[in-house]
C-alpha positions as CSV (number, residue, x, y, z in Angstrom):
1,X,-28.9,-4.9,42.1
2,X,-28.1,-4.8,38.5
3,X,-27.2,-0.9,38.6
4,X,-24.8,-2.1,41.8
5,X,-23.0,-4.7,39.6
6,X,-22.3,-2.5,37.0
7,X,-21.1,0.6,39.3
8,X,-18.9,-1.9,40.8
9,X,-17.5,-3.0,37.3
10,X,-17.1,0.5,36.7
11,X,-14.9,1.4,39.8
12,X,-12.6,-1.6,39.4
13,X,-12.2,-1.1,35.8
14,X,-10.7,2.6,36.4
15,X,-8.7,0.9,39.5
16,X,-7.2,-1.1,37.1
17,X,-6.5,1.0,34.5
18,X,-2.9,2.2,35.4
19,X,-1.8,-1.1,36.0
20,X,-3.6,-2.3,32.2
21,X,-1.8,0.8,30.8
22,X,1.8,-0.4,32.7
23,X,1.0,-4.1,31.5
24,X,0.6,-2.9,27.5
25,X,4.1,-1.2,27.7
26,X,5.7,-3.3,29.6
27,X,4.7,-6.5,26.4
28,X,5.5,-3.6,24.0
29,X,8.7,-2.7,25.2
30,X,9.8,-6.1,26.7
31,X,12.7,-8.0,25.4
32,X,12.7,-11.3,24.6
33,X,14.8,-13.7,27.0
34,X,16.7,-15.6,23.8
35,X,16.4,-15.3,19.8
36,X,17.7,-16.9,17.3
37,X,19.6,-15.4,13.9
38,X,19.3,-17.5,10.6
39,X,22.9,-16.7,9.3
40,X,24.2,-18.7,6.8
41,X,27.1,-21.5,5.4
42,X,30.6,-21.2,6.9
43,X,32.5,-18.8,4.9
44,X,29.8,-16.5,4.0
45,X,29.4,-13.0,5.0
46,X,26.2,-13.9,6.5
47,X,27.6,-16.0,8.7
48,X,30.5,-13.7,10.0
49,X,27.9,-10.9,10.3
50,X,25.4,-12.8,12.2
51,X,28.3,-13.8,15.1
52,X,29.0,-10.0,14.8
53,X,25.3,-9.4,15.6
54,X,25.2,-11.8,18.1
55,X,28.2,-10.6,20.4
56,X,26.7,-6.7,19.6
57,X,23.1,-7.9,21.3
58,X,24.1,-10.3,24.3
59,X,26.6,-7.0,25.4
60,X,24.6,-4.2,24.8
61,X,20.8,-6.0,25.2
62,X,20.9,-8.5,27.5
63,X,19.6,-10.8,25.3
64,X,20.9,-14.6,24.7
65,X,21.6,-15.7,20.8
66,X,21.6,-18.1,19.1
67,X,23.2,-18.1,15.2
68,X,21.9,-20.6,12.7
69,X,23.9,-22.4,10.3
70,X,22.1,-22.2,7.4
71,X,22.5,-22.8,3.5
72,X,21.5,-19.3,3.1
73,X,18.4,-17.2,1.7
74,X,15.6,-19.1,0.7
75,X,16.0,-21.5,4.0
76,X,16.9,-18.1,5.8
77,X,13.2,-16.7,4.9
78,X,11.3,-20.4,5.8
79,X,13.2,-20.6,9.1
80,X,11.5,-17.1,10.1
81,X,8.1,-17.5,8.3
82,X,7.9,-20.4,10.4
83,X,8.7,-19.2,13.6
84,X,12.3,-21.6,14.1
85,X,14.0,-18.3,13.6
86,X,13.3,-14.7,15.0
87,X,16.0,-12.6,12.7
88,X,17.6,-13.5,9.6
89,X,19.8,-12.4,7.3
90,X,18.3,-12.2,3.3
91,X,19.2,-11.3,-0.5
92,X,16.4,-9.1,-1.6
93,X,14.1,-11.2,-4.4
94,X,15.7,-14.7,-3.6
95,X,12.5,-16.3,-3.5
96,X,11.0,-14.3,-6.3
97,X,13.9,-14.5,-8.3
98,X,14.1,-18.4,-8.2
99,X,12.8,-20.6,-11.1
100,X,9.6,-20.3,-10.9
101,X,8.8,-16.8,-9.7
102,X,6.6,-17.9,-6.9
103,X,6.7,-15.2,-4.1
104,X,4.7,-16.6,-1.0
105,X,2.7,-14.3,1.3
106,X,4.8,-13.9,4.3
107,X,2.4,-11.9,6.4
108,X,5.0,-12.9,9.5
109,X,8.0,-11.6,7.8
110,X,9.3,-8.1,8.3
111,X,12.1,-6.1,7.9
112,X,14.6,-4.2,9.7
113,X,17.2,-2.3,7.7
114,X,19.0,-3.3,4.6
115,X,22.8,-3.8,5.6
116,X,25.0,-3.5,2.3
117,X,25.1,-5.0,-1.2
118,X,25.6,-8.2,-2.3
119,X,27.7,-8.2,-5.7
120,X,28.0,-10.8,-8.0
121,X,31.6,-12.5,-8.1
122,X,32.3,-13.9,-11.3
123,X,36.0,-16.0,-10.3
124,X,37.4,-17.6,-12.9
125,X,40.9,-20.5,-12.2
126,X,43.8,-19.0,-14.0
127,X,44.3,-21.2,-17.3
128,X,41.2,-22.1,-17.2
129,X,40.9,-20.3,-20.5
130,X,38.2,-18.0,-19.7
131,X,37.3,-14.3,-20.0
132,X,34.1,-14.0,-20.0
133,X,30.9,-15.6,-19.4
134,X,30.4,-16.9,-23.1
135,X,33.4,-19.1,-22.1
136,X,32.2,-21.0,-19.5
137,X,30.2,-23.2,-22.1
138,X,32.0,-26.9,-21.2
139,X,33.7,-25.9,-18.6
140,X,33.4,-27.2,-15.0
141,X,30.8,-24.2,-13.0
142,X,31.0,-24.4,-9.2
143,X,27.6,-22.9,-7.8
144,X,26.0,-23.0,-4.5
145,X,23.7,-24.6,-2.7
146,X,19.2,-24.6,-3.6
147,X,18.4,-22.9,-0.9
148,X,20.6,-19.8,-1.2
149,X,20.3,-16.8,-3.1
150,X,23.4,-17.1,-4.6
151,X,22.3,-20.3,-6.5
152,X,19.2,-17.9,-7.8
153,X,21.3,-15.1,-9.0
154,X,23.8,-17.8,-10.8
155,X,21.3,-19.6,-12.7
156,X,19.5,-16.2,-13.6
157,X,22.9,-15.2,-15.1
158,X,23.9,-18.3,-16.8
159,X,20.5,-18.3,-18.8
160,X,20.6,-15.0,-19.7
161,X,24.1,-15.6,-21.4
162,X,22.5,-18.0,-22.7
163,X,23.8,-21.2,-21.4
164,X,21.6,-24.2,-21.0
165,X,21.6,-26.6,-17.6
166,X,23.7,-29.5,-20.4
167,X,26.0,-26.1,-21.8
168,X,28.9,-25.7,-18.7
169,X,29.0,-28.8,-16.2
170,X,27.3,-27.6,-12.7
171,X,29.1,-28.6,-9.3
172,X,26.8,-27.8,-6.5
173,X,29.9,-27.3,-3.7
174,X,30.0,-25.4,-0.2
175,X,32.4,-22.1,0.1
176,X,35.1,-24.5,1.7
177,X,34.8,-26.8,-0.8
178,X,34.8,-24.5,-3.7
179,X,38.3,-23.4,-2.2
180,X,39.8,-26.6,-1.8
181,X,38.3,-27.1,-5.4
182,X,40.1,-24.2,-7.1
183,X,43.0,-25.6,-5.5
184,X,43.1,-29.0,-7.2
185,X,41.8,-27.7,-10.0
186,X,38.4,-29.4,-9.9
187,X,36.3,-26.5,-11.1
188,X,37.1,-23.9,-13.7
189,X,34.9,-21.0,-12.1
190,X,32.3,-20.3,-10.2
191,X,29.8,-17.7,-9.5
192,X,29.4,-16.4,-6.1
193,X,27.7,-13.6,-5.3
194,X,28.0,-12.1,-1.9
195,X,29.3,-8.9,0.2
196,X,32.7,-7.7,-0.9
197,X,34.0,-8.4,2.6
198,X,33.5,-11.8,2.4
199,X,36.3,-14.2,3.8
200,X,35.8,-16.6,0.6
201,X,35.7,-13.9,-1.9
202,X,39.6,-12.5,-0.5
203,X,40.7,-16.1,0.1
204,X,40.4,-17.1,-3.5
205,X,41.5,-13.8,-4.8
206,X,44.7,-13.1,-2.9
207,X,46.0,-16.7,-3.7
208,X,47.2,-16.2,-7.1
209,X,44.8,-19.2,-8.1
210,X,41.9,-16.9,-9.3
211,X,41.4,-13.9,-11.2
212,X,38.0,-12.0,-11.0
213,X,35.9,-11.3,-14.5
214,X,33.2,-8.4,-14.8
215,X,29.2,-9.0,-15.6
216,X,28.7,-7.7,-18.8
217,X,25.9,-6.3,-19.9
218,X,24.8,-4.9,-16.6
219,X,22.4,-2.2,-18.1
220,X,20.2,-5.0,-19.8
221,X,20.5,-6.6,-17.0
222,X,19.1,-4.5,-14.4
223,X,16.5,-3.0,-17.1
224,X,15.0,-6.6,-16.9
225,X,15.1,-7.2,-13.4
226,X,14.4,-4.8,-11.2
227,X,16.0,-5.7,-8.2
228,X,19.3,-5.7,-9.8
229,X,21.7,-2.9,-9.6
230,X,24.7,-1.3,-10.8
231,X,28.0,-2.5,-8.8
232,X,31.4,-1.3,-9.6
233,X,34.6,-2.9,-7.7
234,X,37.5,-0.9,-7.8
235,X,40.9,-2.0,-9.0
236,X,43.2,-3.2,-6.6
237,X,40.0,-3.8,-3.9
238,X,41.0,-7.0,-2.7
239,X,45.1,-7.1,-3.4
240,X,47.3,-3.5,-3.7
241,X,50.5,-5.3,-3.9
242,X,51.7,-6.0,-7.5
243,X,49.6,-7.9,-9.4
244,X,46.7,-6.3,-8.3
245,X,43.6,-8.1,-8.0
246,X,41.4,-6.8,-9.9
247,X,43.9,-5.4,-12.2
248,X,41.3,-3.0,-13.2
249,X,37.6,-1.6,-12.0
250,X,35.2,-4.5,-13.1
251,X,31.7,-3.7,-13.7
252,X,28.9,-6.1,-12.6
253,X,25.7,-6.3,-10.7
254,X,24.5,-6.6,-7.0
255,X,21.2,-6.9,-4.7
256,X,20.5,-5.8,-1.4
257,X,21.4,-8.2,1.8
258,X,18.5,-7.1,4.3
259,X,18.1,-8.2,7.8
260,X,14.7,-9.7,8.4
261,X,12.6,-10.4,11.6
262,X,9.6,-11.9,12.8
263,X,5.8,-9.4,12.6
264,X,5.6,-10.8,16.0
265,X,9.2,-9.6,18.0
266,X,8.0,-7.0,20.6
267,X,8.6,-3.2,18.9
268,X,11.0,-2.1,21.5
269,X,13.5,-4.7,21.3
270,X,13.8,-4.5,17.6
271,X,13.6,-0.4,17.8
272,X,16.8,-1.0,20.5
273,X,18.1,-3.7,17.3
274,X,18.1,-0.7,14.9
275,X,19.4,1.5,17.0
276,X,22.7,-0.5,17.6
277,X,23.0,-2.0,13.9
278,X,23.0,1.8,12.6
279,X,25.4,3.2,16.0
280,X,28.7,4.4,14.2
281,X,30.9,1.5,16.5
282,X,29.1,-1.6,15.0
283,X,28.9,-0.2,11.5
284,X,32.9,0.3,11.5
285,X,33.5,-2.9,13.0
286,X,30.6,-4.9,10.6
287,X,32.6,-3.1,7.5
288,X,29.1,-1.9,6.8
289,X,30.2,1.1,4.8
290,X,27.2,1.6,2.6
291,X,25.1,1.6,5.5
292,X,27.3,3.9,7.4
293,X,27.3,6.4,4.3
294,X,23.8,6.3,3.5
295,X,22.2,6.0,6.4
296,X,18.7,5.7,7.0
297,X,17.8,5.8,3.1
298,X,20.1,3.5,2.7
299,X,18.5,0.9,4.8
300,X,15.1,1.7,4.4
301,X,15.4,1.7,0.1
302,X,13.4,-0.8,-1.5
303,X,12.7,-3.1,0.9
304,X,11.3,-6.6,0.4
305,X,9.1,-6.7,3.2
306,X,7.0,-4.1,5.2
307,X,9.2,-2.5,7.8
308,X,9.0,-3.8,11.8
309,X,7.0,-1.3,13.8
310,X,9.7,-1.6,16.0
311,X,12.3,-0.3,13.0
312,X,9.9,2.0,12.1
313,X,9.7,3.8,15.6
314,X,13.6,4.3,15.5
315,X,13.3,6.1,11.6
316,X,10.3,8.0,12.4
317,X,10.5,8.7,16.3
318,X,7.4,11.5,15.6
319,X,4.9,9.3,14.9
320,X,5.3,7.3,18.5
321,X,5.5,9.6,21.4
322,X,3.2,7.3,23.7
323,X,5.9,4.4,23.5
324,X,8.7,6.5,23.8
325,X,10.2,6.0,27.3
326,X,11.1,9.0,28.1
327,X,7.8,10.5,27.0
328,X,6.2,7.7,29.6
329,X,8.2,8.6,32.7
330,X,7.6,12.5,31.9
331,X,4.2,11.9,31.7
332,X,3.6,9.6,34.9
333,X,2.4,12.0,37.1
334,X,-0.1,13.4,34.8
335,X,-1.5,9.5,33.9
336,X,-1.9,9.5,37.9
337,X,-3.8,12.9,38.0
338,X,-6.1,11.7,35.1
339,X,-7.1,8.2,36.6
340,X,-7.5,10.1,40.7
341,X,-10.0,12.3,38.5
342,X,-11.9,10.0,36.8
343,X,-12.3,7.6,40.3
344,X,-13.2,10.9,41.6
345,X,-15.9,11.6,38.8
346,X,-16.6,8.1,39.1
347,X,-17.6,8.7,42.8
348,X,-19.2,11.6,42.0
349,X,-21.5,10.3,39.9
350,X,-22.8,7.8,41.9
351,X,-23.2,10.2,44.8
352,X,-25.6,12.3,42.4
353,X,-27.5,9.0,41.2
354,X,-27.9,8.1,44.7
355,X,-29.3,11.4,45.4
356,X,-31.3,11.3,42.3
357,X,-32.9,7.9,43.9
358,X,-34.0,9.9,47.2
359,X,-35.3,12.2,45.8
360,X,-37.2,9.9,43.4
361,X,-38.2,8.2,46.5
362,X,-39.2,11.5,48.2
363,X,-41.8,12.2,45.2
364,X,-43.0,8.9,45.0
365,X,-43.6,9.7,49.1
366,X,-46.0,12.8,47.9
367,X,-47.6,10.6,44.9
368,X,-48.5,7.7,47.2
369,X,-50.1,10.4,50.2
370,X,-52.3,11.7,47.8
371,X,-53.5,8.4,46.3
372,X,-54.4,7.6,49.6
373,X,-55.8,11.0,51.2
374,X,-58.4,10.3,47.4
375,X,-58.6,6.7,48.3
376,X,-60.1,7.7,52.1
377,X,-62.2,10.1,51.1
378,X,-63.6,8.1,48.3
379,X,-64.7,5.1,51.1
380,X,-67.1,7.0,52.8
381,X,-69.0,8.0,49.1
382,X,-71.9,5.8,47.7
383,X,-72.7,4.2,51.1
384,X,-76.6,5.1,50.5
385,X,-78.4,4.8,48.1
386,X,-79.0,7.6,45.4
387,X,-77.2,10.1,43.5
388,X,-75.7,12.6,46.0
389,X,-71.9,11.7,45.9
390,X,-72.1,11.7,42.0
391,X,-70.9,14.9,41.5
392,X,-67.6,14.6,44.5
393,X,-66.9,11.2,42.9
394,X,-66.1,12.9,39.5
395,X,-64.0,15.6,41.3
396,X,-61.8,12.4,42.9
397,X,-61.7,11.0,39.9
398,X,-59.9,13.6,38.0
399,X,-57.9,13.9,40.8
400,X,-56.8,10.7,40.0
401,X,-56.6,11.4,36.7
402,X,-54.1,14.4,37.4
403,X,-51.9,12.7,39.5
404,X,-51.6,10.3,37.1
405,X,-50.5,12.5,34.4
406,X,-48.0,14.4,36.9
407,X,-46.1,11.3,37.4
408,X,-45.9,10.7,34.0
409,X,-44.3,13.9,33.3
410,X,-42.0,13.4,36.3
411,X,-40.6,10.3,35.1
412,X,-38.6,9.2,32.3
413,X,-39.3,6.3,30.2
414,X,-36.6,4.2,31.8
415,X,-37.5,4.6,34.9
416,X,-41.2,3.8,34.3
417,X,-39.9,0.5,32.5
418,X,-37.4,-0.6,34.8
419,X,-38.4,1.1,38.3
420,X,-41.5,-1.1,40.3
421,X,-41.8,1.8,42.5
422,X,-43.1,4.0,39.9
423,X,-45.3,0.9,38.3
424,X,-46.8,0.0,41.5
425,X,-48.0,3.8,42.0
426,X,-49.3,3.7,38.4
427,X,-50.8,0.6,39.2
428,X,-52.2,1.7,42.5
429,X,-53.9,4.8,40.0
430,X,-55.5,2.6,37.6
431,X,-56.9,0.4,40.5
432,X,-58.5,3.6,42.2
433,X,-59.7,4.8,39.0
434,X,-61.5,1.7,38.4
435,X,-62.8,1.8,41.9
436,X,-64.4,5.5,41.5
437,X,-65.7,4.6,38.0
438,X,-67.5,1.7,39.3
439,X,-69.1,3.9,42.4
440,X,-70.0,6.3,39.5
441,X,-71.6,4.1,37.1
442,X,-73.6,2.7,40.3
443,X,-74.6,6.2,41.4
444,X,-75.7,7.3,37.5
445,X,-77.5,4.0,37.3
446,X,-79.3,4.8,40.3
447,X,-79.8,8.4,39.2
448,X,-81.3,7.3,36.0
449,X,-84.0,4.2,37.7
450,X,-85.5,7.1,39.7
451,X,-86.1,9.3,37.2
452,X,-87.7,6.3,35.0
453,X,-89.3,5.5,38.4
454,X,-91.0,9.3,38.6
455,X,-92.0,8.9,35.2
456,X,-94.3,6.0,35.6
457,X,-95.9,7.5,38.5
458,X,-96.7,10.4,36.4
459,X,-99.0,8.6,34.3
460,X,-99.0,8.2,30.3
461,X,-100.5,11.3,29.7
462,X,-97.8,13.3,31.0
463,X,-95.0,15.3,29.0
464,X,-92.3,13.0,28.8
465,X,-93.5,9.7,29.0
């Protein structure tokens, strides 16, 4: 019965099979019905980058979004590491770069690509009487909110030109307020730092209000921390027309703005993800330039986080063939001729253990005649008394003994532990042998009395006795 069940077992699990195998792409390769994109404050780049995202993946995916408004990096990362967000938009190092230098494990956070860099905007208000960061010391410094990495990088700065928190008057203030601010002349600077295509970043410096001051220092500065770069903008980047703004190249530093995603979003929506963010259309219409230049180094440098298997798939297509569509439909035929064989060996085998069973049967058939043809020639032994069937008893009794041993060697050790067939014949020996032995030991017996019997008669005196 138990050999039945498992055959069974068997047989259904090669049934299902295909339709296992069809199941396992179909969760790899299935997109999810809506996600939602952690963006960031009105007026940022994140923002107008995430909307860009969102219109790209609704047309060309199929997929509903969602954008978040957010305050920016640091609440960016919580919203995916907790699962209220499936893509996000992240400064590299914002966490690990806050005060503190506390870098969680996100074991749930991956990423995708990095998109382009994010510089750091020194704007200064014109008569405000600076021109450079030593003289922001009592002046009125407009910085963003905690949670985004734009605070980070302007406190990291600010200290390291040494200015204390009670040195320069800090006004925490939202893009739109910051513009209104350098317009009423509320704020004497403030330190942004974001992509270059940022709407705040040209409102304030095409408005004659604001001028824009380098970052000194930038090879100490990027010696020291490591996820700092280099970051030149050209002269005349964000105005041509006379004045120019900036009237010259101004040197300063930038980090990488990556695009995260959840460990957890299937592979082959996020491999489809990477293939559209790096397609030539989107990256001219993001303003992605950096990402359009360098391609796929580019987005894969120095990333935060381990890299999506779904990212990685697009980058390094050799390395996964069996998820590849194409490969799958190519190969569909074959995947039917491999499962019809193995149901076919499957059947096969059984036949042949079936087979094996009558045939076991027919030997245990031969076996069990002999047993008895020795057990009816054995009954009509030791009916009388005396010793005259002693020596034909023996010669049944290795009989016995034989057939015994040739079953032995006929049978494997699982069979003669789990078959009763092939323990009842042994069993059926043993009792037979115990049978003869005891006809024997009565016939020796009686052997043995009558030669102690012909003794006495003989007398004392006799040879022998």
């Amino acid at each position: 019965m138990r050999k039945k069940l498992l055959a069974l077992a068997v047989l259904a699990a090669l049934v299902a099979l295909p339709f296992a195998v069809a199941a396992v792409y179909h969760y790899l390769t299935a997109f999810p019905p809506r996600v939602r994109i952690a963006g960031g404050p009105e007026g940022g780049r994140y923002r107008v980058l995430a909307l860009q995202l969102k219109d790209a993946i609704e047309a060309e995916l199929g997929v509903d979004v969602e954008v978040l408004t957010t305050e920016g990096s640091l609440e960016n990362l919580r919203l995916v590491g907790e699962g209220q967000a499936e893509l996000a938009l992240y400064q590299r190092s914002a966490e690990r770069m806050a005060p503190g230098g506390r870098h969680a494990n996100h074991r749930e956070v991956t990423c995708v690509a990095n998109l382009y860099s994010e510089v750091c905007h020194l704007i200064v208000r014109r008569g405000a009487g600076i021109a450079g960061p030593e003289d922001l010391r009592g002046k009125r410094v407009a910085l963003p909110s905690h949670q985004s990495g734009d605070y980070v990088i302007a406190r990291l700065l600010l200290q390291e030109f040494g200015l204390a928190d009670g040195d320069y008057t800090a006004v925490e203030l939202t893009y739109p307020s910051i513009r209104r601010a350098f317009a009423d002349g509320s704020i004497d600077a403030a330190i942004i730092t974001m992509g270059v295509e940022a709407p705040i970043c040209h409102e304030l410096l095409t408005s004659g209000q604001c001028q824009l001051l380098g970052v000194p220092h930038g090879a100490v500065l990027t010696a020291k921390h490591l996820p700092l770069s280099h970051y030149t903008i050209p002269a005349g980047f964000y105005r041509l027309a006379p004045p120019p703004e900036p009237a010259a190249d101004v040197a300063t530093v930038a980090l990488r703005a990556q695009l995260l995603a959840r460990a957890d979003l299937p592979a082959g929506f996020v491999e489809e993800l990477t293939r559209l963010l790096l397609r030539e259309d989107f990256l001219q219409a993001s303003h992605l330039a950096e990402l359009a230049h360098g391609g796929q180094e580019f987005a894969r440098e120095k990333l935060e986080f381990a890299l999506h298997r779904g990212a990685r798939n697009y980058y390094e297509p050799e390395l996964r063939p069996l998820l590849n569509p194409d490969f799958i439909q190519s190969t569909e035929g074959l995947r039917s001729l491999i499962v019809s064989v193995l149901i076919a060996a499957f059947l096969g085998l059984r036949w042949l253990a079936q087979r094996r069973t009558r045939r076991q049967e027919h030997k245990l058939d031969r076996f069990i005649r002999q047993l008895l043809d020795i057990e009816q020639r054995q009954l009509v032994m030791d009916k009388t008394e005396g010793w005259a069937d002693l020596e034909r008893l023996q010669s049944l009794l290795d009989e016995v003994t034989a057939l015994r041993h040739e079953a032995l060697r006929h049978f494997s050790a699982h069979e003669l532990n789990e078959d009763r067939a092939v323990d009842c014949l042994l069993e059926l020996c043993q009792a037979l042998t115990e049978k003869i032995n005891a006809k024997i030991t009565r016939q020796r017996l009686d052997k043995r009395f009558a030669e102690l019997g012909a003794a006495v008669r003989q007398g004392p005196d006799q040879p022998g006795v």
